[in-house]
C-alpha positions, -999 to +999 in steps of 0.1 A: +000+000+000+014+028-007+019+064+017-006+087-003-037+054-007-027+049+038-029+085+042-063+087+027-077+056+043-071+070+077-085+101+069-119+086+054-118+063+084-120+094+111-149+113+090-164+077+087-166+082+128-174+113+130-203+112+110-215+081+125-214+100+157-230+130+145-260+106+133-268+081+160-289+051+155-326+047+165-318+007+169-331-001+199-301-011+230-291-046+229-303-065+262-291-099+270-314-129+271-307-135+307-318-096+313-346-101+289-355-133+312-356-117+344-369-083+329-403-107+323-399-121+359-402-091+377-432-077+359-451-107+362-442-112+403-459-071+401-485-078+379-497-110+405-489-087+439-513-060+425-542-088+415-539-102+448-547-068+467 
């Protein structure tokens, strides 16, 4: 590779981030299975504590 092609990659690489940062996602976070799992656990241990009063 040659100096002037690296030189350029680096630079399209850092305005690669920069818009990528000015222009953040709408995906949804990630959340594990196990969090998703116990996420579900807790609402329905609430959900049965208010039927039962």
């Amino acid at each position: 590779m040659n100096r002037r092609k690296k030189g350029n990659q680096i630079l399209r690489a850092r305005v690669k981030k920069a818009n990528a940062k000015l222009n953040p996602s709408n995906k949804p976070k990630y959340i594990s299975k196990a969090d998703r799992e116990t996420e579900t656990t807790e609402s329905t241990q609430e959900k049965n504590l208010v039927s039962e009063e």
